[in-house]
N, C-alpha and C positions, 0 to 999 in steps of 0.2 A: 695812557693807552685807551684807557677806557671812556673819557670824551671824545678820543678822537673816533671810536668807534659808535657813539653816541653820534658823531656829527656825520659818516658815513651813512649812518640810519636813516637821518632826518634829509642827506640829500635825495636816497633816495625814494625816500616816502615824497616829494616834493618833482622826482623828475615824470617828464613825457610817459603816459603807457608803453610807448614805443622804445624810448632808450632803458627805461625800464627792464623793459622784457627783453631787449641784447646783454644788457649787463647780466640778468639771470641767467637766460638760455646761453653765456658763454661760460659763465663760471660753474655752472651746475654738471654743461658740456666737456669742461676741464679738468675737473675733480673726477666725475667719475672715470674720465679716461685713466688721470692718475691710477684712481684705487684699480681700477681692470687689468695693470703691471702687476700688482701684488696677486694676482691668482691668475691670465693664462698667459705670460710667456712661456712655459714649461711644455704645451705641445709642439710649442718647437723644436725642439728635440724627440731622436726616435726612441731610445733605452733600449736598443736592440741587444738580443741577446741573453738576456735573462729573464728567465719562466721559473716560477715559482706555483705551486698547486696547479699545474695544467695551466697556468694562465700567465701570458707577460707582462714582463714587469710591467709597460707601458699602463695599459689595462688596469692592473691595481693601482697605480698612481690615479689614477682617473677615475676608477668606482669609490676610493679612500675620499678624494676629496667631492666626488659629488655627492657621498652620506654626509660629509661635516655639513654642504651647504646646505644639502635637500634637509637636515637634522633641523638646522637654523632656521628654516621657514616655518617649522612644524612650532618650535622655541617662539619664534616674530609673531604667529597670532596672537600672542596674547602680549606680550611685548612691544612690538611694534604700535600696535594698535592700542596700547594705553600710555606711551612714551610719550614724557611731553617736551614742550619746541626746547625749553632749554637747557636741555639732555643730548641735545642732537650732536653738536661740532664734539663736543668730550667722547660720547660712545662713537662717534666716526674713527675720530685718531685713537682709539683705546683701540677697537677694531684693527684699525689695518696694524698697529704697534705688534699684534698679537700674528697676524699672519706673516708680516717680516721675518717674526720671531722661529716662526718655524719654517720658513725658507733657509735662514741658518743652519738651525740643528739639520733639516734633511739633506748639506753639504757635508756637514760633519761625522753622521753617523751612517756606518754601510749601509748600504741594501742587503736582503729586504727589509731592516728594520725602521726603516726611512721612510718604508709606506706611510706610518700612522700620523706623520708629520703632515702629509696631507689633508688629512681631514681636520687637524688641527688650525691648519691655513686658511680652508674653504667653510668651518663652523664660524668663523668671527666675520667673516666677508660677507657672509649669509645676509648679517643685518642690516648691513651697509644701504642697499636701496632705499629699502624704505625709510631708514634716517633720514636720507637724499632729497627723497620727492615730497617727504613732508614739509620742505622749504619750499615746494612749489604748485601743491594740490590748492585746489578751491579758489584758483585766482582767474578772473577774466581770461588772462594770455595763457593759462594752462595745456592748450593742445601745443601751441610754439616752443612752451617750456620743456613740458611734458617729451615734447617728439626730440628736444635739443640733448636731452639725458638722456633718451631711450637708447637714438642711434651714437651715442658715444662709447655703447660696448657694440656696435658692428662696428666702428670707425677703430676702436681703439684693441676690438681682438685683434685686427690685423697688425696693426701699430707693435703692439706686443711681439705676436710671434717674428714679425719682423725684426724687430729691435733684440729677440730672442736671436734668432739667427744670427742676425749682427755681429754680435759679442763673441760669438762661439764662431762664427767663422775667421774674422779680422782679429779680437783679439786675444783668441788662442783658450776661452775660457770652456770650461769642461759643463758637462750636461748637470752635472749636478751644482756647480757652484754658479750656470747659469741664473735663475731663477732670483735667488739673492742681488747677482749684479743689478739685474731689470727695475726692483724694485730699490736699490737704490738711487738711480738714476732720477725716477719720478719721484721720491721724498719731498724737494726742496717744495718742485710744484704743486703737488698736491697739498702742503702745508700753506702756501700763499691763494690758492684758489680755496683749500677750506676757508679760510679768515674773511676772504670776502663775501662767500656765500652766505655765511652767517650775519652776516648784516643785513638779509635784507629785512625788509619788515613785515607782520604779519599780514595776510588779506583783509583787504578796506571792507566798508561795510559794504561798498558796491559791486565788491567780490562775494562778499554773502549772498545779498542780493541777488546777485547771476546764475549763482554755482550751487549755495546752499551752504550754511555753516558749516567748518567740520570741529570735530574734538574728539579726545580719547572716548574709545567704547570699552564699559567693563564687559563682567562677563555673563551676565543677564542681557547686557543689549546686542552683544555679538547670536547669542541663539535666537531672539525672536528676528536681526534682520537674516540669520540662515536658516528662520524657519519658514519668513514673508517670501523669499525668493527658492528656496531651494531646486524645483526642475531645472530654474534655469541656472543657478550655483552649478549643478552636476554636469547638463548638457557644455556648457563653456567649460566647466575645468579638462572635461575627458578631451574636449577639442585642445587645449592647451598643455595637456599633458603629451601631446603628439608632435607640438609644434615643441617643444622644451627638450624632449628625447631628440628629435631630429634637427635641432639646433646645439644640443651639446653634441652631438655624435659629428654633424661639420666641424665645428671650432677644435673639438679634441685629437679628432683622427683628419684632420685639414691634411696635414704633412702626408700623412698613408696614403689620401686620394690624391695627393698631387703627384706622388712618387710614380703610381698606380698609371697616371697622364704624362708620364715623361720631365714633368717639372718641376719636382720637389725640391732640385739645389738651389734654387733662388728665392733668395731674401723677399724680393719684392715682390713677388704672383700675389703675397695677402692684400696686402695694397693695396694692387689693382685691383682686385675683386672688389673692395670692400668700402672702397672711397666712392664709386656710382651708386654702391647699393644705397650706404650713408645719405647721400644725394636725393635719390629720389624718393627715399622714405622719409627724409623731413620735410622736402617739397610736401607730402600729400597728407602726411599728418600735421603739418603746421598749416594747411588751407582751410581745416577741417576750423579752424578758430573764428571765420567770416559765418558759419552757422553758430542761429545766436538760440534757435528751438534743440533743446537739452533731446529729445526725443526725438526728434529727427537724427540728429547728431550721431545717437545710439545705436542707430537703423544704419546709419552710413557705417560706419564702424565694422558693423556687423558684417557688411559688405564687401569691405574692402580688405577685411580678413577671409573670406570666403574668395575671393579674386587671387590672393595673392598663394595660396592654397591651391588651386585651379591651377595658376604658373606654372608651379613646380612640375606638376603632373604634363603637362606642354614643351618646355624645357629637357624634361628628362625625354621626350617622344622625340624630339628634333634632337637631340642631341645620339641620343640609339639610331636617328636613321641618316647620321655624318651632314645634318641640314647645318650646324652650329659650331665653332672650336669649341676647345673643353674652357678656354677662359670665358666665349659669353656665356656657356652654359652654366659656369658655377657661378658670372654673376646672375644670370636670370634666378638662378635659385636661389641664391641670397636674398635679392627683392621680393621673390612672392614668399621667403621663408621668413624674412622680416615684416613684411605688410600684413602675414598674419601674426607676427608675436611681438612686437612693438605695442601695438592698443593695448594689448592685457597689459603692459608693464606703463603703461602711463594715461591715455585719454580713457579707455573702455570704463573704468571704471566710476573714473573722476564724472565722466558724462551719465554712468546708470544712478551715480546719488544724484546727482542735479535734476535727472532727469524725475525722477521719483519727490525730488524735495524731500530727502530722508536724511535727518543728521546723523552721521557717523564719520569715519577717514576710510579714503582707500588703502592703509596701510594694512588693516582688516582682513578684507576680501583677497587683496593679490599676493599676500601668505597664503592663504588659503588655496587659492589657486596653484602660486610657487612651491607649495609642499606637496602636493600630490603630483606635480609635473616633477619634479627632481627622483619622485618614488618612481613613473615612468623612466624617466633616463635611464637609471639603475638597471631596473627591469630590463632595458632595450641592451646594455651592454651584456648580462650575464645571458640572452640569451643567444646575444650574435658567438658571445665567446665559446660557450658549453653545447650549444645546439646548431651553430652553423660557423663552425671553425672554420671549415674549407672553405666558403663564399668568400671571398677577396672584400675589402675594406668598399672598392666603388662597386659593387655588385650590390652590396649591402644597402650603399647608402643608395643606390639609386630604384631598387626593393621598394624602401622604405619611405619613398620620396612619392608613389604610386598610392603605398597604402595610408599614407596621409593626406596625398591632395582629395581622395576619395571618399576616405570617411573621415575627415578632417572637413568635409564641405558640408556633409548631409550635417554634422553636429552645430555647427554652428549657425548653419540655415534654421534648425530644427530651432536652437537659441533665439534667432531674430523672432521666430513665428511666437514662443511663449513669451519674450517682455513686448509685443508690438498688444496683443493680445490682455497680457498684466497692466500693462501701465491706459489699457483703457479702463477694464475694469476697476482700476485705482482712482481713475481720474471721478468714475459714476460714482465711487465709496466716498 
């Protein structure tokens, strides 16, 4: 087994950049759809009907497990970012092993004591990215790679709650013992796509070259590069703690606002929403690969999450004045909701080390960023629950889809203006 994965290595340190980079961007693409089974088919489901401390059950299934993850980002700065490569495929499947694990017990044991199983689910998943994308940071094809992992949890939440629906409608299986099925389903797969991931090889020198070494950062070198950047550490994460609340708040309460549109019995709406968005946000993050100036790149970036931020707020105006159905409106939201939160979870960063020539991992920085965006999520739920009960699920979300394009634009505007500005002053040092 072990030459024959030696001779997997060796073919493909040997093939085209081009088949190369299909071979990664599909296995990388595959895998994380898998692991995406093991945490959300479960909004597919309502739990209607039980409230527990003023608040339903839904709800706490949903704040339980976004402390295990938002808990896990906070755990991944330092872990993530001093993991080394062959660590990855063992803590991958130790990971999901552990969230299976409590998909079980929360069939078996009542509610509410079934909440904590949640965060037990969503703590080991936490890690899982960045294990992910450390098979694919600092290589020439990065943006291609990068964008092919990103959009596999929009491709693959719908995938989920679909596949959630599925089972519970056709074959009869109950809300609670859903979530386990889902994840047995993608075991076999995700166990043959991790195997080939791992083979590929590490970035050539010519990958150095382009992009910049990366390696683990202790914990002297994580303070001096959050103390090199830090305005603009703060201005992007606050931008991305807006995009994270208002990206978990669609994927979790998806079913609420469809319900809310007349459409919530059908399987397939996630789908269709989610297969164009998937579409056009690897189209435009995988273009971004033909720019070969790190710094430009950055600037574009910055851009294009600022555009797709602007969307929303557009989307939601057409959509309140009957210009749009409520399906292209929730895919236009998708698109500008992922064209701003896609880059932080793959290219933004990969391009601010290159761009800088600064050795470190993005594994570092986008915990960093991941754990204060999940502390928002949290945030955003306990206050829709305790402080605007009455406001209906789409009222909310479409609130909160205004006070993101808004000041989700100025923040990261504010961003581009401080590294376009740093990384000259860097260039004269």
């Amino acid at each position: 087994m072990k030459n024959a994965s030696n001779r997997i290595t060796r073919w493909l340190d040997g093939l085209h950049p081009v088949w190369f980079t299909i071979y990664a961007s599909i296995t990388a693409f595959a895998l994380y759809t898998c692991v995406f089974a093991f945490r959300k088919a479960f909004p597919a489901a309502t739990y209607s009907g039980l409230n527990y401390a003023g608040l339903d059950y839904k709800s706490w299934l949903v704040i339980s497990q976004v402390l295990g993850y938002g808990a896990a980002k906070f755990v991944g700065i330092k872990t993530i970012s001093e993991l080394k490569a062959h660590s990855r495929s063992g803590g991958i499947l130790l990971m999901v092993s552990i969230a299976a694990l409590a998909w079980f017990l929360f069939a078996i044991v009542p509610a509410p004591y079934n909440i904590i199983f949640l965060f037990i689910n969503g703590f080991p998943l936490g890690m899982v990215w960045g294990m992910v994308f450390g098979y694919l940071e600092g290589r020439r094809m990065t943006e291609v790679l990068g964008a092919s992992l990103a959009v596999s949890f929009i491709f693959s939440s719908g995938l989920c709650r679909s596949a959630g629906a599925y089972v519970m409608l056709h074959w009869g299986t109950s809300e609670y013992w859903m979530p386990f099925v889902v994840c047995c389903l993608f075991t076999i797969p995700l166990l043959l796509f991790l195997y080939l991931l791992d083979k590929l090889p590490p970035p050539s020198a010519e990958d150095e070259r382009l992009r910049t070494k990366r390696k683990p950062m202790n914990g002297d070198e994580r303070r001096a590069f959050t103390k090199t950047f830090l305005p603009g550490i703060v201005l992007f994460t606050l931008c991305y703690v807006l995009l994270t609340a208002f990206r978990d708040f669609r994927d979790n309460f998806s079913r609420e606002i469809w319900d809310a549109l007349g459409q919530g019995n059908d399987p397939s709406i996630y789908t269709q929403t989610e297969i164009p968005v998937s579409l056009v946000v690897l189209i435009c993050m995988g273009s971004l690969m033909i720019i070969k100036n790190n710094k430009l790149a950055l600037m574009i970036n910055h851009l294009i999450i600022a555009t797709g931020m602007i969307l929303i707020g557009v989307a939601n105006l057409l959509f309140q004045a009957e210009a749009i159905s409520p399906l292209i409106w929730m895919t236009l939201v998708g698109i500008g909701l992922y064209l701003g939160y896609i880059p932080f979870n793959s290219i933004f960063f990969d391009r601010l080390i290159a761009a800088f020539k600064y050795v470190s991992t993005v594994g570092f920085i986008m915990y960093v960023a991941d754990a204060f965006g999940y502390v928002g999520s949290i945030a955003v739920l306990f206050y829709k629950n305790f402080f605007q009960a009455n406001l209906s699920w789409l009222d909310f979300f479409i609130s909160g889809g205004y006070v993101m394009s808004v000041v989700g634009t100025v923040l990261i505007l504010a961003s581009m203006l401080y590294f376009h500005y740093k990384h000259k002053a860097w260039q004269k040092g």
